[in-house]
C-alpha positions as CSV (number, residue, x, y, z in Angstrom):
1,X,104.2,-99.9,-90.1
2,X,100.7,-100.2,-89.2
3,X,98.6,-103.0,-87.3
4,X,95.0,-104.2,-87.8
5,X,92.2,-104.5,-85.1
6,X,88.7,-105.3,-86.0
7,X,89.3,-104.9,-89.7
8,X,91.1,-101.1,-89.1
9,X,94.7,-100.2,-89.5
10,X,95.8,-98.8,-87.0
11,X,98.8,-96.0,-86.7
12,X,101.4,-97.1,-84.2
13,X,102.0,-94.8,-81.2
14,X,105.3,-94.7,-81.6
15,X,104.8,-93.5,-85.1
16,X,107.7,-90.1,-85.2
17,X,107.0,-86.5,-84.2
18,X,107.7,-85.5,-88.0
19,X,105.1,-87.8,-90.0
20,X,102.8,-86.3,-86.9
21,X,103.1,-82.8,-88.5
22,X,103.2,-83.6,-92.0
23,X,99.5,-85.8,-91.0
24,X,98.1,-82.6,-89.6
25,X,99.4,-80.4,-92.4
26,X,96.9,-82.6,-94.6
27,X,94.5,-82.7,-92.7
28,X,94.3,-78.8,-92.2
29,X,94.9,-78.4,-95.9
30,X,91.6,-80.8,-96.8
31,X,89.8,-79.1,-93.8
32,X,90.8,-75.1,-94.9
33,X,90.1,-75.6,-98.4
34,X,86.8,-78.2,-98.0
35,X,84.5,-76.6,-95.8
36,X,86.7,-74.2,-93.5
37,X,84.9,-71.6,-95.4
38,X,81.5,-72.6,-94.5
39,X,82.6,-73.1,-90.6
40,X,84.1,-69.5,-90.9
41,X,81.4,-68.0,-92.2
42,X,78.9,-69.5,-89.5
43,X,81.0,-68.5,-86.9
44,X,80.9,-64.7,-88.3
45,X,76.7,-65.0,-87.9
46,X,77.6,-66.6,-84.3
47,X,79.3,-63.2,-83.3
48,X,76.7,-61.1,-84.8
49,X,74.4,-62.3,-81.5
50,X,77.2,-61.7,-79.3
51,X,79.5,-58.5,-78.0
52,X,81.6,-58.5,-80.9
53,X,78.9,-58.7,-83.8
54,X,81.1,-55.8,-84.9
55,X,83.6,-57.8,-86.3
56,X,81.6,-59.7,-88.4
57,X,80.6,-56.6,-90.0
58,X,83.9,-54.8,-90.1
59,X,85.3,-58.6,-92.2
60,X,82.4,-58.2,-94.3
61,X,82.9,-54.9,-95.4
62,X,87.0,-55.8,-95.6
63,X,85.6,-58.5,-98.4
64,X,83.6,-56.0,-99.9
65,X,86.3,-53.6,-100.3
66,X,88.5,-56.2,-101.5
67,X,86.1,-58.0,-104.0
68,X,88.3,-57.6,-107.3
69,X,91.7,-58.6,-106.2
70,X,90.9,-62.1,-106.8
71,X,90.4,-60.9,-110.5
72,X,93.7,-58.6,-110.4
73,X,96.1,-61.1,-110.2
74,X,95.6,-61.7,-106.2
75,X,97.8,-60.6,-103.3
76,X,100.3,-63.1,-102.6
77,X,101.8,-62.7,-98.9
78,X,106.0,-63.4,-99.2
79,X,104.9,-64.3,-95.2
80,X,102.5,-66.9,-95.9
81,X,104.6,-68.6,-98.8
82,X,107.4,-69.9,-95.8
83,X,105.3,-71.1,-93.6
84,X,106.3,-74.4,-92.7
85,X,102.9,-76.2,-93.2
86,X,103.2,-76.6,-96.8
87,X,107.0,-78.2,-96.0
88,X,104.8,-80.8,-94.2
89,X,102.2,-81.1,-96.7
90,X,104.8,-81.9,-99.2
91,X,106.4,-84.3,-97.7
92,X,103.6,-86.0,-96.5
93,X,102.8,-88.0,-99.4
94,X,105.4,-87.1,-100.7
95,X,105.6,-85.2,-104.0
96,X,108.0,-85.7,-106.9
97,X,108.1,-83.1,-109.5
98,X,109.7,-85.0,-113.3
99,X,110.0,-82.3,-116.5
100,X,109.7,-84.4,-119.3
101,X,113.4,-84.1,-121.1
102,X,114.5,-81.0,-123.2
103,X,111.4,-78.9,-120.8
104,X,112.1,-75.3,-121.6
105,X,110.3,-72.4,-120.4
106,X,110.6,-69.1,-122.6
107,X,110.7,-66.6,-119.8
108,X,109.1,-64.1,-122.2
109,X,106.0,-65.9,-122.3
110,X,103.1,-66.4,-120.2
111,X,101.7,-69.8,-119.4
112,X,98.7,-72.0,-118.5
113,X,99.4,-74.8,-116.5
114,X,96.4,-77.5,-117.7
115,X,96.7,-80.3,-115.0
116,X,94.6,-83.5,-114.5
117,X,92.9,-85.3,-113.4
118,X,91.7,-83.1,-110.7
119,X,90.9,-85.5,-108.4
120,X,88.7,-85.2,-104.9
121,X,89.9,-82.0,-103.5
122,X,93.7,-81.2,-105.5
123,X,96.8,-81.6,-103.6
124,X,99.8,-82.6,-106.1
125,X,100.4,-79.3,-107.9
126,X,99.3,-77.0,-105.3
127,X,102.0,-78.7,-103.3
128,X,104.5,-79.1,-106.0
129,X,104.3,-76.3,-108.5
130,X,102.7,-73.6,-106.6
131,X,104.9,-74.4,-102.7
132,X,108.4,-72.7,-102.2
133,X,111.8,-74.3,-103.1
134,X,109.8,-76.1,-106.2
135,X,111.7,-77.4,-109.1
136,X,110.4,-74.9,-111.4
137,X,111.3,-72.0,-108.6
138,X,114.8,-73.4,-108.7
139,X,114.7,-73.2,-112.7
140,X,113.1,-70.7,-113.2
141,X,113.4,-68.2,-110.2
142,X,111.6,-65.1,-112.2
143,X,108.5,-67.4,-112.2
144,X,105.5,-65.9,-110.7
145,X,103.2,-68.8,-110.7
146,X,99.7,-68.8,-109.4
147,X,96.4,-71.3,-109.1
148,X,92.8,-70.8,-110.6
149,X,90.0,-71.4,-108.2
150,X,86.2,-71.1,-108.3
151,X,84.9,-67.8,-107.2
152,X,83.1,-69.3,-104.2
153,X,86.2,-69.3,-102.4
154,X,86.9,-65.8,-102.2
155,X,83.6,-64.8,-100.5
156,X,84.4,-67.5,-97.8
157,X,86.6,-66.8,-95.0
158,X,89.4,-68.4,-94.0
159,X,90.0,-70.1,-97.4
160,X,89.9,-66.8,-98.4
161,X,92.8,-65.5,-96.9
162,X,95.3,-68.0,-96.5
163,X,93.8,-68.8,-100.5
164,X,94.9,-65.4,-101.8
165,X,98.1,-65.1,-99.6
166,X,99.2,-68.9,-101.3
167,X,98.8,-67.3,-105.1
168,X,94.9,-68.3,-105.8
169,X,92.8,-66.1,-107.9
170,X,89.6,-66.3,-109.8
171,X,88.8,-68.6,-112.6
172,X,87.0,-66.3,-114.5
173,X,87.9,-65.3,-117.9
174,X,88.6,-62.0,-117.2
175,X,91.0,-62.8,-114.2
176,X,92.9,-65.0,-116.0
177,X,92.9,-62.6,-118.8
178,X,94.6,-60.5,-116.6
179,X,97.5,-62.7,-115.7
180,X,98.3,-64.6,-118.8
181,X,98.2,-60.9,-120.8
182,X,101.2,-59.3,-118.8
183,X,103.5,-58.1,-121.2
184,X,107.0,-58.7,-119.7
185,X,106.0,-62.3,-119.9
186,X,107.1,-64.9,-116.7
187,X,103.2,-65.6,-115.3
188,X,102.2,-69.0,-115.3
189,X,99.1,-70.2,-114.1
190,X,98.0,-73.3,-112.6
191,X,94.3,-74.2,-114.3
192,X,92.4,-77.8,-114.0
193,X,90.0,-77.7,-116.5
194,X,88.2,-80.7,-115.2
195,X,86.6,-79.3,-112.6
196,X,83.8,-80.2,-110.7
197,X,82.6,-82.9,-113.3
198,X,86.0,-84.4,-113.3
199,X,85.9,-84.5,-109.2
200,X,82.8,-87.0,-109.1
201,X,84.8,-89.4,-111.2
202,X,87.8,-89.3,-108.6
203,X,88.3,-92.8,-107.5
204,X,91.5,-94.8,-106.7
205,X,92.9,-96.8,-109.8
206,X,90.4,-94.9,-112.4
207,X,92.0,-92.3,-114.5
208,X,88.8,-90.8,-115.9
209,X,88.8,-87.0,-117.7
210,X,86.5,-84.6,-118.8
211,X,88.2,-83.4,-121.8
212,X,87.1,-83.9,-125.1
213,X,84.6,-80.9,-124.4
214,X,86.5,-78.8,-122.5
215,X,87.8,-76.4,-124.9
216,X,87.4,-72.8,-122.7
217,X,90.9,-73.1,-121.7
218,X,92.3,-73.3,-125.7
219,X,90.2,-70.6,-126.8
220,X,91.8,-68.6,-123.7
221,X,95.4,-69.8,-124.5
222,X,94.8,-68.8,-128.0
223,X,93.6,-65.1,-126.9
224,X,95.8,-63.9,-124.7
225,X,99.1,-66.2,-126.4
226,X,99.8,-68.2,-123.2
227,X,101.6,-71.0,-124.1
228,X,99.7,-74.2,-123.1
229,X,101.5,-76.4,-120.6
230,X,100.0,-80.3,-120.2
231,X,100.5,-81.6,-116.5
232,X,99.6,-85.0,-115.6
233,X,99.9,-86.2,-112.1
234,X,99.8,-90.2,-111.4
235,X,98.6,-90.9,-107.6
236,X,96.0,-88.0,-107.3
237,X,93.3,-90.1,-107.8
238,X,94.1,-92.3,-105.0
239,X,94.5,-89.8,-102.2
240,X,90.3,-90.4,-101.5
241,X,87.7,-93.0,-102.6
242,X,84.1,-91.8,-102.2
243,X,81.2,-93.1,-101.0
244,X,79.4,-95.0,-104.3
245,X,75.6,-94.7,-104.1
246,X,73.2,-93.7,-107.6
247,X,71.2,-91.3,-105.0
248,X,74.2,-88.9,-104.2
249,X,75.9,-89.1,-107.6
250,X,72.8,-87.7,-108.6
251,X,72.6,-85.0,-105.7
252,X,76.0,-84.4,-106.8
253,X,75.5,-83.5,-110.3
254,X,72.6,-81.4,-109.4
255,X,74.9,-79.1,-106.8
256,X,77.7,-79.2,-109.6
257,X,74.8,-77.8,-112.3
258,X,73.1,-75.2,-109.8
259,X,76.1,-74.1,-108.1
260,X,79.2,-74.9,-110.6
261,X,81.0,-77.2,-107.5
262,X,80.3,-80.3,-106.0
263,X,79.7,-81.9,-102.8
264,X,81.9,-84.6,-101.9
265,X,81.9,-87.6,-99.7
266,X,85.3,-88.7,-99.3
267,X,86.8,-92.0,-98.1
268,X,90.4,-91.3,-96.5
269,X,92.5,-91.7,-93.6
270,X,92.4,-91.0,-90.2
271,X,95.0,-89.3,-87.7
272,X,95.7,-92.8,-85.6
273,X,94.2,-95.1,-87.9
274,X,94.4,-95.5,-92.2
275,X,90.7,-97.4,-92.9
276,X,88.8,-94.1,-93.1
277,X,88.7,-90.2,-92.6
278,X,89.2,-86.7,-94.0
279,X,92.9,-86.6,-94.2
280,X,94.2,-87.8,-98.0
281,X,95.8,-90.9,-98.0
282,X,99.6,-90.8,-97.9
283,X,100.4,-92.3,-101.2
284,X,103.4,-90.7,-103.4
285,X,102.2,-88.2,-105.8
286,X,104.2,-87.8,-109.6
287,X,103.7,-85.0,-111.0
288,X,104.9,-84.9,-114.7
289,X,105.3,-81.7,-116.3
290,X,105.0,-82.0,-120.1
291,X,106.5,-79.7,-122.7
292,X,105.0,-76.3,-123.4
293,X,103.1,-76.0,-126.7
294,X,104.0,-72.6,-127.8
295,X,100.5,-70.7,-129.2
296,X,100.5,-67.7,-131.3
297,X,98.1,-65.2,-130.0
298,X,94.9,-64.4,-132.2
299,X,92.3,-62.1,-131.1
300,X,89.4,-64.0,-132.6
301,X,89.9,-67.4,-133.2
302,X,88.2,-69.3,-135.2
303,X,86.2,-73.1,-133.7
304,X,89.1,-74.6,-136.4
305,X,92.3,-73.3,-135.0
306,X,90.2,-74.2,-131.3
307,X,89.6,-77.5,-132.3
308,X,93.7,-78.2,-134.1
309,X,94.7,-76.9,-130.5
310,X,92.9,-78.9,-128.5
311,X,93.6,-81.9,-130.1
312,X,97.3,-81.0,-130.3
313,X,96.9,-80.7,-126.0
314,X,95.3,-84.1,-126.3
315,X,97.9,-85.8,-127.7
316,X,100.3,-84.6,-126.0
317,X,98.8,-85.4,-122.8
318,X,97.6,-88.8,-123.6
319,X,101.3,-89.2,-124.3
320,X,102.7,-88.3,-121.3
321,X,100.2,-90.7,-119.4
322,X,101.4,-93.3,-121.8
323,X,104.8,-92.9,-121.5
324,X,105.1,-92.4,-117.5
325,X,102.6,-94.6,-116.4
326,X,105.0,-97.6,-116.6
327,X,107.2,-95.6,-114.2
328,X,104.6,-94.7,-111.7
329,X,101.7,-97.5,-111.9
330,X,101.1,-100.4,-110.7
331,X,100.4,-103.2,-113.7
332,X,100.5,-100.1,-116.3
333,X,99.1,-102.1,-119.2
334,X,96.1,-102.9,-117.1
335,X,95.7,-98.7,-116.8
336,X,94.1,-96.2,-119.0
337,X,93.2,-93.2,-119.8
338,X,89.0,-92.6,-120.2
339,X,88.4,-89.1,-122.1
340,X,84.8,-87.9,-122.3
């Protein structure tokens, strides 16, 4: 329960110990994975003026070293995976995981998990899908799941670490050549096509994709014969709303174009108060896991059988916002679903 001063909500004192962590475990999560890199990576250039610029220069020459494991399927740390901080960050909005009925995984095939909408800054299948004690772990316990993210990440520290200890690797084409390719079959991979584009259009209420166009991820599923696995998660969108201005829409899509991310100006909550801040807002997060379209691998496809699978993912996904949004939104038939 909350209580309003001068227009701002404020977070009773009282409010328990537990819902305490589970605030700070979003809040480091947004913070790690936003700009902890950048702070990280200042502080190395601090130490090179000081008595331990060697350290600085030891890390980068680690990186270095380490440059391709982000393409080699990753390192992730059994150690990392129980810490307690995801725990937190999955109950704090919380997170519900729903399999659409008769969901079947073939666990001699490879998949590609194609969520949307990607929101601000993703939370719902990172803390879902990718977090221990998951329904698909339980399921499915040979599972080895991991999460695409941009290359920026893995030449940053701090986000660097804890991102390939949590499952991350490259999006590149070659890295997740690597994964989805495996012969014994049981990799899935978490993939938001979306992107950066699909990032600016974040805003509470607005379901907005960038889709129709996005057809890399079909061509790869069709290549490599990773079956194709639609995930649509209702509440994501609402976690931040973002300062609305022409100017820095504008900025933004120029950083997205020169840089392939974007710079965002979130709108969440705040540690004591909910009016404003950097921690996601603590709404409940549905993540519905559609059923797996099964794709016959072919080495060259043609832009036909690219386009017949696409569409085919389309549907299918359009369908499962149709069908579960009368579950999980508010006035549903007021709701839908802008492809572009």
């Amino acid at each position: 329960m909350t209580m309003q001063i001068l227009g701002i909500e404020l977070i009773p004192l009282t409010e328990p110990l537990t819902r305490r962590k589970e605030a700070l475990a979003a809040a480091a999560y947004f913070a790690t994975f936003s700009y902890g890199g950048y702070l990280g990576a200042l502080f190395g250039v601090y130490l090179l003026f000081t008595r331990f610029w060697w350290l600085t220069l030891v890390y980068i020459s680690w990186v270095y070293l380490d440059r391709k494991t982000c393409e080699n399927g990753g390192r992730t740390s059994d150690w990392m995976q129980k810490w307690s901080w995801w725990r937190h960050l999955r109950n704090y909005f919380p997170t519900r995981t729903v399999l659409v009925p008769g969901f079947k995984l073939n666990p001699n095939k490879n998949f590609l998990f194609c969520c949307f909408p990607h929101g601000v800054i993703p939370c719902a299948p990172f803390s879902s899908l990718l977090c221990p004690g998951n329904i698909l772990q339980k399921l499915y316990p040979e599972l080895r799941m991991k999460i695409a993210g941009l290359d920026m990440y893995f030449r940053l520290p701090i986000s660097r670490e804890i991102g390939l200890g949590k499952g991350w690797i490259s999006c590149s084409v070659k890295s997740l050549t690597h994964v989805l390719t495996k012969p014994e079959g049981g990799h899935g991979v978490i993939l938001y096509p979306g992107g950066a584009a699909e990032a600016i259009y974040a805003r509470p209420g607005q379901y907005r994709l960038v889709l129709k166009n996005r057809k890399g991820f079909v061509k790869l599923a069709l290549k490599t014969g990773a079956s194709l696995v639609p995930v649509f998660t209702f509440g994501e969108v609402d976690l931040f709303d973002q300062v609305q201005n022409p100017l820095i829409c504008r900025f933004q899509l120029f950083v997205k174009k020169l840089f392939r991310f974007t710079v965002a100006l979130p709108l969440g909550s705040g540690f004591f108060q909910t009016s404003f801040g950097l921690i996601p807002r603590r709404k409940p997060l549905f993540i519905v896991v559609g059923q797996p379209i099964d794709v016959a691998r072919v080495e060259n496809p043609t832009q036909k059988e690219i386009d017949e699978l696409h569409q085919k993912f389309i549907k299918q996904l359009v369908n499962l916002f149709d069908t579960y949004k009368y579950d999980y939104l508010v006035n549903p038939e007021a709701k839908i679903l802008e492809l572009e």
